[in-house]
N, C-alpha and C positions, 0 to 999 in steps of 0.2 A: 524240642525238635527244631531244626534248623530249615529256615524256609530253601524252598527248591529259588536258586540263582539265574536270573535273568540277564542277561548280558544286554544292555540296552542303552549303548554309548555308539557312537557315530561311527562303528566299525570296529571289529567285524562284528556284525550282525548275527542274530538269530538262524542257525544252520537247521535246515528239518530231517527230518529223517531218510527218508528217498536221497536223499544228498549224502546226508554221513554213508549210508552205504555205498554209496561210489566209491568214495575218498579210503573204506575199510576192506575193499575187494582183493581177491588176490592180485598179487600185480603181475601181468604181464611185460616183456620184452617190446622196448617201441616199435624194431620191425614186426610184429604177430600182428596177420592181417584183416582181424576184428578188430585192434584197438587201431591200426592207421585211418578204418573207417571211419571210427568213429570219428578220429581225429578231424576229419576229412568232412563229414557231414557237418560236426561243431562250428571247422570253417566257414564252410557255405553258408549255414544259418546266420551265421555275425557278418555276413555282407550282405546278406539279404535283407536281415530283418533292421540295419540300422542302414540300409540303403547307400551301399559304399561298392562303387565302378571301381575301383583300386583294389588295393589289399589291406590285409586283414594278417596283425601278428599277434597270436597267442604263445608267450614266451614266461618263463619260470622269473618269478621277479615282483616285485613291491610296485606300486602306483608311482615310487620316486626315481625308481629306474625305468619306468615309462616316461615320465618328465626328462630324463637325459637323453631316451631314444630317439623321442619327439627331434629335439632341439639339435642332438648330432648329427642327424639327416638330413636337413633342408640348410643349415649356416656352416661357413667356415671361419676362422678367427678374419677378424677385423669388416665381419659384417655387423649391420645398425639390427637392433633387437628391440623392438617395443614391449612392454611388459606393462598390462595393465591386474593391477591388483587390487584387491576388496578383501585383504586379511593375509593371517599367518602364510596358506599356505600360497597364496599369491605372489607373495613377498620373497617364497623360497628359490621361484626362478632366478631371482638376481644374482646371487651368490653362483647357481650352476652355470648359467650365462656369463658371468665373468668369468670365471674357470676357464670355459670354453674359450675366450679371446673375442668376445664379442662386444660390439659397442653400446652400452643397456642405457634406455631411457626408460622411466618407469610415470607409470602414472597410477596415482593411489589417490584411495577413496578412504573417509571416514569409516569406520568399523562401523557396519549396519546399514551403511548408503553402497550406493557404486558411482562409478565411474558414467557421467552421460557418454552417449552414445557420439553427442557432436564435439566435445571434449577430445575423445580418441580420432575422432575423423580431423580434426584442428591440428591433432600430434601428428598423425601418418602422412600430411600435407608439407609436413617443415622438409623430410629430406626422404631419401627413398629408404625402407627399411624391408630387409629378408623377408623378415616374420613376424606377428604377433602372437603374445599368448596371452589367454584370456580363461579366468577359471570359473568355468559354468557356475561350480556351488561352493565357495569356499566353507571346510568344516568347521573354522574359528568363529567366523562371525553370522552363518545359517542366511546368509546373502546369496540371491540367485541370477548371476546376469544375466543379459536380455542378448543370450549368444546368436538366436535366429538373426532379429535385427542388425547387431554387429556384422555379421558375416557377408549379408545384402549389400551392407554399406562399401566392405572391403573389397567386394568383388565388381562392383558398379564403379568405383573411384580407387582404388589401387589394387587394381588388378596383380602386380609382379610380387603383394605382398602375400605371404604364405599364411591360414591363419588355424593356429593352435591350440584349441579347448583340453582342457583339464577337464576330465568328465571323473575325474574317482569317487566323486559323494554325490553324483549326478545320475551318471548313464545305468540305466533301467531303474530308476525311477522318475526323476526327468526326461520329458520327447527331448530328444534328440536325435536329428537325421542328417548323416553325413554329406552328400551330396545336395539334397533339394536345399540345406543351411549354407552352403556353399562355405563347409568347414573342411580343411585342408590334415588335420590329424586331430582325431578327436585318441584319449585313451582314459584308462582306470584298470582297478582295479580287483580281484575277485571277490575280494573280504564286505565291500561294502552295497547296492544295494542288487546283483546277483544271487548274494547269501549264500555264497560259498565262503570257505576260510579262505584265510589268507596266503598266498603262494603264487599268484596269477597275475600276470600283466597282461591287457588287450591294448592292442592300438589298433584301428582304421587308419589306414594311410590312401587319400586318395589320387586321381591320378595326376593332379600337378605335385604332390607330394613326392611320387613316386620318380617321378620326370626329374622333378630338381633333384633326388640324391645320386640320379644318374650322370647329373652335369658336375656333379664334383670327383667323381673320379674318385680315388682311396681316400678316407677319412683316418682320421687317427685311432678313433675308438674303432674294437672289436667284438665284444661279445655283444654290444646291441646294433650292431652294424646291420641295418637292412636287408644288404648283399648275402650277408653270413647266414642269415634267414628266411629269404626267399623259394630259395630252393627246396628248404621242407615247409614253407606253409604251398605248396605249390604240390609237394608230393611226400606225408611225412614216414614214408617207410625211409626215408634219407637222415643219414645223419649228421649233425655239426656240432650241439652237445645236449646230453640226454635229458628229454622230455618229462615233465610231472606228471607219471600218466596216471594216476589216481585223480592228481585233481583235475587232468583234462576230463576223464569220466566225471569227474564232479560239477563242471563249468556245462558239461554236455546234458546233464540231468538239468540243472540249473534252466540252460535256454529251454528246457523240454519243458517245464515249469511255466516260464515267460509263454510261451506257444500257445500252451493250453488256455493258459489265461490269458490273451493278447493281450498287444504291447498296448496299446489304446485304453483298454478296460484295467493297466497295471498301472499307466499314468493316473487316469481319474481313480483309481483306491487309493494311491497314495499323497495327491490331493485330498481327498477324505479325509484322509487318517490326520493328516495335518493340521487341517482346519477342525478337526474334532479336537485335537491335542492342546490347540491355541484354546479351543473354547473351555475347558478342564483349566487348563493350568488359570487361566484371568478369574475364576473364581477363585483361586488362592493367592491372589495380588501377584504373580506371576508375570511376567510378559517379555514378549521377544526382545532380543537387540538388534534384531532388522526389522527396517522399515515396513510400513503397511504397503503391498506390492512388491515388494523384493525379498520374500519370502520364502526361502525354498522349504519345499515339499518331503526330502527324505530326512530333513533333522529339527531340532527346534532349538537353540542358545538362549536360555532362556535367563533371565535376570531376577536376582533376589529381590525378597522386599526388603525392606529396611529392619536391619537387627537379625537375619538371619546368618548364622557364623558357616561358610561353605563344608569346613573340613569336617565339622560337627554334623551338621545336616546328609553328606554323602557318606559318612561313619553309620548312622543311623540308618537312613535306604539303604547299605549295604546288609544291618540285619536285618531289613525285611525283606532284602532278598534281590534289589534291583541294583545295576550298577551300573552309573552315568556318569559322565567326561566330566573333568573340570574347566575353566575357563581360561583360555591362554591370554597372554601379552597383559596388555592394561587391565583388563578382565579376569584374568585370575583371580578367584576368591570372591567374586561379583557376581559368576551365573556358574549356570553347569549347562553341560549341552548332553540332549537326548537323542538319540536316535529311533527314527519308526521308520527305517526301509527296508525294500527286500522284501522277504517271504512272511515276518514276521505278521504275527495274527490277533484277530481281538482280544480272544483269552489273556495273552501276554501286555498287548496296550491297557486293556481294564485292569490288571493285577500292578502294572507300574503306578499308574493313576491312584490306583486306592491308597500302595507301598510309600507313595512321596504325600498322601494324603496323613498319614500316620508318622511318616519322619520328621514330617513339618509339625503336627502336635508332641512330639517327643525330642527336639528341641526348644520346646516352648513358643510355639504360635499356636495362637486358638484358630482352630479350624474347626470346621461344623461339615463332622462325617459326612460322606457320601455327597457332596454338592457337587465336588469336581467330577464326580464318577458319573455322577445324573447328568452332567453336562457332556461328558463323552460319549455316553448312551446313546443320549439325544442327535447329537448330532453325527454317529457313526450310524442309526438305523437307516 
């Protein structure tokens, strides 16, 4: 019999059931004036509960067309772009930044370190720049910046610079607060740790965000044009083009979710879940590729021991039933990265733990059952 599948790779996530049935509802017409409320209400709570005086876009789209929307709204070509990175998808601003006609300095960090915080303040000092962007939790290398700090810095000593979090492997499972962080567009997206599928773009835009797309007047891009979308996060029985409205039902269950279980008591679970994960996996010679302290919380990259073959080893988890990332760039074939955000629950964390417990003796590592599982026991009660 073939084990039941676990989807437990850095997105999309573990969907529960309350959720699937949003997403399998009959569908309604986006004017019908239940689903504009809901619309309507889903907004409210995403400024409220991530504390954002500006706006708020829920738009049909991937985490990477949140990254263009960001970046087409506050810069016009031949503005300076700070881009500080700490992996793959850090890395990926530069290419859309050039695109755009912007001037890109980047600054990079070792895979599994970051960037200091005085390092980027030294950068934003040489000449005056738009904007920075800064990626809360990059999902290559399971590194988590230090965005609060950051943001302190940019708004105390370069005020005129705009600054831009990548929150897609971060926000609701990472604190993150828009205003009191003095972050100027934070976004992500639905698949990762909301535990919705994938289809969903959020961005917080706040209000010097907002201000600056004002002062450029027509921009080139249109379908994620601010302007083009203001008017229905504002009022969404309006049209400009048709909304996903199963999975806005879905993102709306989702926050209803986050609510019940506040936002305070979902950071500290998934802290938990984390540090129970660390402590499982180091009983099987296991261990992160981020540093101690720069650890994020909603995923783990974790790095092989020696002699373990990757494509062999995630063949084998796959027949016990779990299914985890591989390792990008230099890393490829050196770790696998996990995912534990979202909704996802102990049952599924103890059944991956046992699953990789068994994959690793079925590629030939001696393993001595149930050590790792004793150790996530211990430290998730």
């Amino acid at each position: 019999m073939e084990n039941k599948r676990l989807v437990m790779i850095p997105g999309p996530t573990p969907v529960v059931r309350s959720i699937q049935e949003q997403m399998g509802r009959e569908v309604a017409a986006f004017g019908d004036p239940g689903f504009v409320q809901d619309f309507k209400d889903l907004l409210a709570d995403l400024k409220d509960m991530w504390q954002c005086s500006g706006e708020v876009f829920v738009v049909a789209g991937t985490g990477t067309m949140a990254m263009e929307m960001a970046v087409a709204n506050v810069t016009r070509a031949g503005d300076n772009m700070l881009i500080v990175s700490h992996g793959f998808f850090g890395d990926r601003f530069i290419d859309l930044c050039q695109r755009k006609g912007l001037n890109v300095d980047v600054l990079e960090s070792a895979w599994g370190d970051i960037v200091p915080v005085a390092e980027i303040e030294a950068k934003l000092a040489e000449k005056p720049y738009a904007a920075i962007t800064v990626t809360h939790v990059d999902t290559a290398t399971g590194v988590c910046a230090p965005v609060e700090e950051i943001g302190k810095m940019i708004r105390a000593k370069f005020p005129d610079t705009l600054y831009i979090v990548d929150g897609v492997c971060a926000t609701a499972g990472e604190c993150e607060l828009v205003d009191p962080w003095n972050i100027d567009i934070l976004f992500t997206g639905s698949q990762k740790a909301f535990g919705v599928a994938p289809g969903l773009m959020m961005l917080w835009a706040g209000e010097r965000a907002m201000a600056r797309r004002q002062g450029l007047g027509t921009i080139p891009e249109f379908y994620i044009d601010f302007d083009k979308w203001l008017p229905i996060m504002k009022d969404p029985s309006k049209y400009y083009a048709t909304p996903a409205i199963n999975m806005v039902w879905a993102l709306k269950e989702s926050v209803r979710i986050i609510k019940e279980e506040g936002l305070d008591q979902r950071f500290a679970r998934h802290q938990k879940i984390s540090a129970a994960m660390r402590a499982a996996m180091q009983e099987l010679g296991i261990v992160p590729l981020a540093k101690e302290g720069l650890r994020a919380v909603t995923l783990s990259n974790l790095l092989y021991p020696e002699g373990v073959d990757d494509a062999a080893f995630r063949a084998a988890l796959l027949k016990e039933g779990v299914i985890v990332a591989g390792g990008l760039g230099a890393y490829a074939g050196k770790m696998f990265r996990l995912g534990h955000m979202g909704n996802v629950d102990t049952h599924e964390l103890v059944a991956t733990v046992a699953a990789v417990e068994r994959a690793l003796h079925k590629t030939g590592v001696k393993v001595e059952f149930g050590k790792a599982v004793g150790a996530f026991q211990k430290a998730i009660i």
